[in-house]
Structure formats: structure tokens, C-alpha cells
C-alpha positions in Angstrom: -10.9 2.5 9.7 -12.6 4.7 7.3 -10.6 4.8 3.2 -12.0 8.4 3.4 -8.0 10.5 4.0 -10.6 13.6 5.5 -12.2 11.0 8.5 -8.5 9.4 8.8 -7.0 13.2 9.6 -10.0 14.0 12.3 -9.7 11.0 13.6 -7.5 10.2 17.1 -6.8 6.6 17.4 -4.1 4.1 18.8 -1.2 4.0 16.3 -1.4 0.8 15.9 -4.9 0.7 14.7 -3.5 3.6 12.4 -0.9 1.4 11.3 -3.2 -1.6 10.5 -5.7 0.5 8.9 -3.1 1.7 6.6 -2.1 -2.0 5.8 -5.8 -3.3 5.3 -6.2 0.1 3.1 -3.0 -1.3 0.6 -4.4 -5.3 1.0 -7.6 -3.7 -0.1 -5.9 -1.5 -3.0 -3.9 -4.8 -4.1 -6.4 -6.9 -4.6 -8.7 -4.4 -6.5 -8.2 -5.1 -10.3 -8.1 -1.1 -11.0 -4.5 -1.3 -9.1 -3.6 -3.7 -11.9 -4.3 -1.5 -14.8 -3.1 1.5 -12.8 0.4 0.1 -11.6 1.6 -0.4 -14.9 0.0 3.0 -16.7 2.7 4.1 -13.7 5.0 2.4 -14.1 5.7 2.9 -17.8 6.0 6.8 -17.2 9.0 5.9 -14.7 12.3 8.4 -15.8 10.4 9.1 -19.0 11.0 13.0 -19.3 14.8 12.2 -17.9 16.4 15.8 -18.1 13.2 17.9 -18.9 11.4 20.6 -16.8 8.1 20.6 -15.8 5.9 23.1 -14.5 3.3 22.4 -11.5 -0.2 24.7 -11.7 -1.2 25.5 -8.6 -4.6 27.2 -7.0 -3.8 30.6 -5.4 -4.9 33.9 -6.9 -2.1 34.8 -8.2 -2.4 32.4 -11.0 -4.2 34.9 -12.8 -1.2 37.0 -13.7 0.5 33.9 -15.8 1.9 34.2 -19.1 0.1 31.4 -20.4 1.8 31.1 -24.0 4.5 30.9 -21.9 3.8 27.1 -20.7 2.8 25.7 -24.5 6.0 23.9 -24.8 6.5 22.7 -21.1 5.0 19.6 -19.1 2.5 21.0 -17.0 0.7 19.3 -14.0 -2.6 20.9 -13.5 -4.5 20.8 -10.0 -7.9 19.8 -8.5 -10.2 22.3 -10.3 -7.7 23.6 -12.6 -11.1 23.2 -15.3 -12.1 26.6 -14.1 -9.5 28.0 -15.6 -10.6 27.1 -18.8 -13.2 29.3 -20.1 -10.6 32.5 -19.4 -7.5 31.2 -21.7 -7.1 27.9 -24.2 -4.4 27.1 -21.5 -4.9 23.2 -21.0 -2.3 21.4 -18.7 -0.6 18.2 -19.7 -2.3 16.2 -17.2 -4.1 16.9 -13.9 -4.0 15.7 -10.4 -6.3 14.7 -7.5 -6.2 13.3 -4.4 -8.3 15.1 -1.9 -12.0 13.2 -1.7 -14.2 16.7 -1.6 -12.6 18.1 -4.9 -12.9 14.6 -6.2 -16.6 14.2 -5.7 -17.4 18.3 -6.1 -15.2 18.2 -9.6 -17.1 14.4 -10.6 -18.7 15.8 -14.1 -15.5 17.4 -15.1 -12.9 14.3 -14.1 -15.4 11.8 -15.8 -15.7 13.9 -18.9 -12.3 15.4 -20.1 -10.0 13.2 -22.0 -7.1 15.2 -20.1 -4.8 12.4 -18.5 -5.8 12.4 -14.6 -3.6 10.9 -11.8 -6.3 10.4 -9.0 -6.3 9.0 -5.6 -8.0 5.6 -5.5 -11.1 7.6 -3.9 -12.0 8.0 -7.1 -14.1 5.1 -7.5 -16.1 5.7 -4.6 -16.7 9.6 -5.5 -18.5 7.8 -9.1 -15.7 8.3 -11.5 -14.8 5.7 -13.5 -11.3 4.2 -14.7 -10.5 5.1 -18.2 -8.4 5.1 -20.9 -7.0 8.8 -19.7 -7.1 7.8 -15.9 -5.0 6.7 -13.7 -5.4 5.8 -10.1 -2.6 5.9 -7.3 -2.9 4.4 -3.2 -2.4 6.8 -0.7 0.4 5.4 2.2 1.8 8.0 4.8 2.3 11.4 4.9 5.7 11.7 6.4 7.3 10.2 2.8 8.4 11.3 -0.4 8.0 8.4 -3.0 10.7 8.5 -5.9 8.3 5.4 -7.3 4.5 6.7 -7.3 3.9 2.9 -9.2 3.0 1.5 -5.9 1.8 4.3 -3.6 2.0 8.0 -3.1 1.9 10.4 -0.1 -0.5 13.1 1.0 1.3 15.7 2.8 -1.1 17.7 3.4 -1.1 19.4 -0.4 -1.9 18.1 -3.6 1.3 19.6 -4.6 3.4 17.3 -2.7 1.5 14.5 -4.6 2.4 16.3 -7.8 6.0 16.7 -7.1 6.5 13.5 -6.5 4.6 12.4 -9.6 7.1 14.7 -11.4 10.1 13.0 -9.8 9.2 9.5 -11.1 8.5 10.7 -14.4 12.0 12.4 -14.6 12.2 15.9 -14.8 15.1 17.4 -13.6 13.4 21.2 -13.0 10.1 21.7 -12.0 8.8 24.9 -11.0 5.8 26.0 -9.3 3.2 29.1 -10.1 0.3 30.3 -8.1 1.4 28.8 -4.8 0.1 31.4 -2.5 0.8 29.5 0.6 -1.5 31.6 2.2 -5.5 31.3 3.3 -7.9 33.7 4.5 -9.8 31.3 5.8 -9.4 30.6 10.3 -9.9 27.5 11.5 -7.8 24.5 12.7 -5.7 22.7 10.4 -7.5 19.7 8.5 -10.8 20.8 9.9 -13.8 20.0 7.4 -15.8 23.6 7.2 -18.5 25.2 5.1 -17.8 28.0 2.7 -18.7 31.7 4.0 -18.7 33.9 1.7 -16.8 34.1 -1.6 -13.6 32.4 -2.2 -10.6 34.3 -2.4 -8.3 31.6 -1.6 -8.7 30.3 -5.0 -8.1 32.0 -8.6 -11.9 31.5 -9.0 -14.7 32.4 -6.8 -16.1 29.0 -7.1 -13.6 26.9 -6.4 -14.9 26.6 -3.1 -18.2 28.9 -3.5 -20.4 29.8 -0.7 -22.0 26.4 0.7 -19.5 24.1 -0.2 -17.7 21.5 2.6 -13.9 21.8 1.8 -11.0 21.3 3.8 -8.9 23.6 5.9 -5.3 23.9 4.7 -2.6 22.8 7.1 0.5 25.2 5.8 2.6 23.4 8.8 2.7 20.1 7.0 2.5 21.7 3.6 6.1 23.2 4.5 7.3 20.2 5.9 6.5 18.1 2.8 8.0 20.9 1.1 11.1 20.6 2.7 11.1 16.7 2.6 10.6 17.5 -1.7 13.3 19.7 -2.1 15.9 17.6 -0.2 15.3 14.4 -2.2 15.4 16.5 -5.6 18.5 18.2 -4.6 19.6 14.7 -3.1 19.7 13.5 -6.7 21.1 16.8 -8.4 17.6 18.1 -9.3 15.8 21.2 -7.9 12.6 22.6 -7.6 12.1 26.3 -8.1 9.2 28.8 -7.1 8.1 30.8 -10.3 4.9 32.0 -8.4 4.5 36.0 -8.3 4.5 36.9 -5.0 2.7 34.5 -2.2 4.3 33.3 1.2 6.4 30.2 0.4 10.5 30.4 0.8 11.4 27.0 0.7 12.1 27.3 -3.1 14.3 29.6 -4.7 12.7 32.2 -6.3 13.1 32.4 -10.2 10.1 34.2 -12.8 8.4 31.5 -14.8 10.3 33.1 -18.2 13.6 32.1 -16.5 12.9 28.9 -15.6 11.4 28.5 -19.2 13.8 30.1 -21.4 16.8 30.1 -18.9 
């Protein structure tokens, strides 16, 4: 079975195989001596923001309208091609994250160059980036799991949020809030399906995140709300809650609070 998460999602195969695909996958992951130094950069970050907030950057349009002074003095998780962001504000996120195996190769020059901490899925090596001081590498297991310990694997859930949120729960924080997540795509097509750009983006807060050309992934917004869902009962499970700061959108699984009063509040 194929390490690439894109063929795994198209593919239709006896669970079984599934299951042992996914065990071979971790044997592999084990074995490999960049699990080794990755484990422990993980697992020394375990609880340590205990009590703070943190604030994860999402993709949609509407992440233009932030108050980006605003997030100076708050943990922020950046996402996938969050470095287009940066020629439009000196906005630069605490650390970024990575998982799907497009944006990984596509975003390549950036994620080899920066010296921004990167949590990246383990398809990292394969897409040519290499494992740095600044970089860390995580195994992907299922997608029907929230993982309060990211040390030994993480899960997809269809969104590179849900791999952020947890990432935010086994660092600690308490609050974490989340900006530009539109939870909504103009793009048609069946969920997970591998398509070719038409047109200009306007998914994205740039117009080449995904320009005209480019093989990207279809969003699945079913699974993306149930990994949602599965998030916000294991924070609130453990007295700690997740908050939706973004300005307008289509996600209600989060209370709505504005980004100042999750900051200053």
C-alpha cells in the first residue's frame, strides 16, 4: 500500500489490507532514524504552554481582514502556504504545519529554506525536504482519532487543522482560537478527489495558493466537521475549549468570539 495519504484516500481496498498497510506504514516510520530525532523534539514540547492560548492561522479569504499586531504576543500555528502571506505584512507565525503531500512538494523551496519551526508529515522526506534543526517530522495513523500525545503519531482528519489542534493540545494551551476558517469551497467535485486548478483561486487568501494548473486536493467539509467535533469534545473533556475568531465563514462547531476577545479577554 502506497505511504502517499492522497493514493490511500482514492483507494478502495479490504480493511484488513488497510489495517496492515497502516501497521507496515508505523514499522516503516519506527525504524527510520528521522522518527528518532523527531520523537523526542515532540516529546519535549509535551504540556509546555500549560495555561496559555494559542491561535491557529488558517487559509480562507477571510484571513485578509486580520489585525495582525493583534497576534505579536500569542502562539500562532501557521498553515501549509502560510509564506504567501508574507510579502503583505511582517506577520510570521510561531511555527507552521504540513501534512498534506501536494502542499508539501508544491511549498518544497519555502519548507527547506525558512528557519520557522515546521511540524511536517513524514512525507516530507520523499517530497525532497530535508530534517533540520527547525524541523520536525510526525507519522500519520487514522483519521477517526484525536491524539492528546502527537510524540508518536498524529491524525489527518481530513484538514490540516485537525493536525494543528491537536499539536496545540500536547503542547498545552488551554484556548486556542481559530481565524480564516472559511469552511467553505467554490470548488465541485467529490470529496478527496485529486483535481487540476481552473481558474484563479478564491478558496485561498492568495490567488496562488492553488493557481491555475496546479493538482490539489478537494476538501472533504463532512470529515472536516467531524474531526471538528471529535477536537472540541476532548478539549472541553479536559476543561479546555476551542473558539472560532474567524470573520464570517461557515463553521458553527466553535463558539464564536472576535480575535481581540479571545486575545485581550
Amino acid at each position: 500500500m502506497s505511504d502517499n495519504p492522497i493514493h490511500q484516500a482514492r483507494a478502495t481496498v479490504n480493511p484488513y489490507l488497510s489495517a496492515g498497510g497502516l501497521i507496515l506504514s508505523r514499522l516503516r516510520w519506527d525504524l527510520d532514524y528521522r522518527s528518532w530525532v523527531s520523537r523526542p523534539r515532540l516529546r519535549g514540547m509535551l504540556n509546555r504552554h500549560c495555561g496559555e492560548k494559542a491561535v491557529i492561522i488558517c487559509n480562507g479569504p477571510s484571513l485578509l481582514g486580520t489585525d495582525w499586531p493583534m497576534l505579536d504576543d500569542v502562539y500562532t500555528f501557521g498553515l501549509n502556504k502560510i509564506n504567501l502571506l508574507f510579502d503583505q505584512t511582517d506577520f510570521r507565525p510561531s511555527s507552521i504545519v504540513s501534512v498534506n503531500p501536494f502542499v508539501l512538494e508544491q511549498n518544497r523551496e519555502f519548507f527547506g529554506s525558512t528557519d520557522i519551526p515546521l511540524f511536517l508529515d513524514s512525507y516530507a522526506t520523499k517530497a525532497g525536504i530535508r530534517l533540520t534543526d527547525n524541523v520536525i517530522l510526525m507519522h500519520r495513523a487514522s483519521i477517526d482519532r484525536f491524539a492528546r500525545d502527537c510524540s508518536v503519531s498524529v491524525n489527518w482528519g481530513g484538514t490540516v487543522t485537525y493536525v494543528a489542534l491537536q499539536l496545540a493540545y500536547h503542547m498545552g494551551f488551554s484556548d486556542v482560537a481559530l481565524v480564516g476558517c472559511d469552511h467553505s469551497f467554490s470548488a465541485i467535485g467529490s470529496a478527496n478527489e485529486v483535481a487540476r486548478r481552473v481558474g484563479t483561486d478564491q478558496d485561498h487568501f492568495h490567488p496562488d495558493y492553488f493557481p491555475a494548473g496546479q493538482l490539489w486536493q478537494l476538501p472533504d467539509l463532512d470529515l472536516s466537521e467531524a474531526s471538528y467535533k471529535r477536537a472540541n469534545s476532548v478539549f472541553q473533556a479536559f476543561g479546555r475549549r476551542i473558539v472560532n475568531a474567524t470573520d464570517g465563514g461557515e463553521l458553527e462547531i466553535f463558539p464564536r468570539i472576535s480575535l481581540e476577545e479571545f486575545i485581550c479577554g
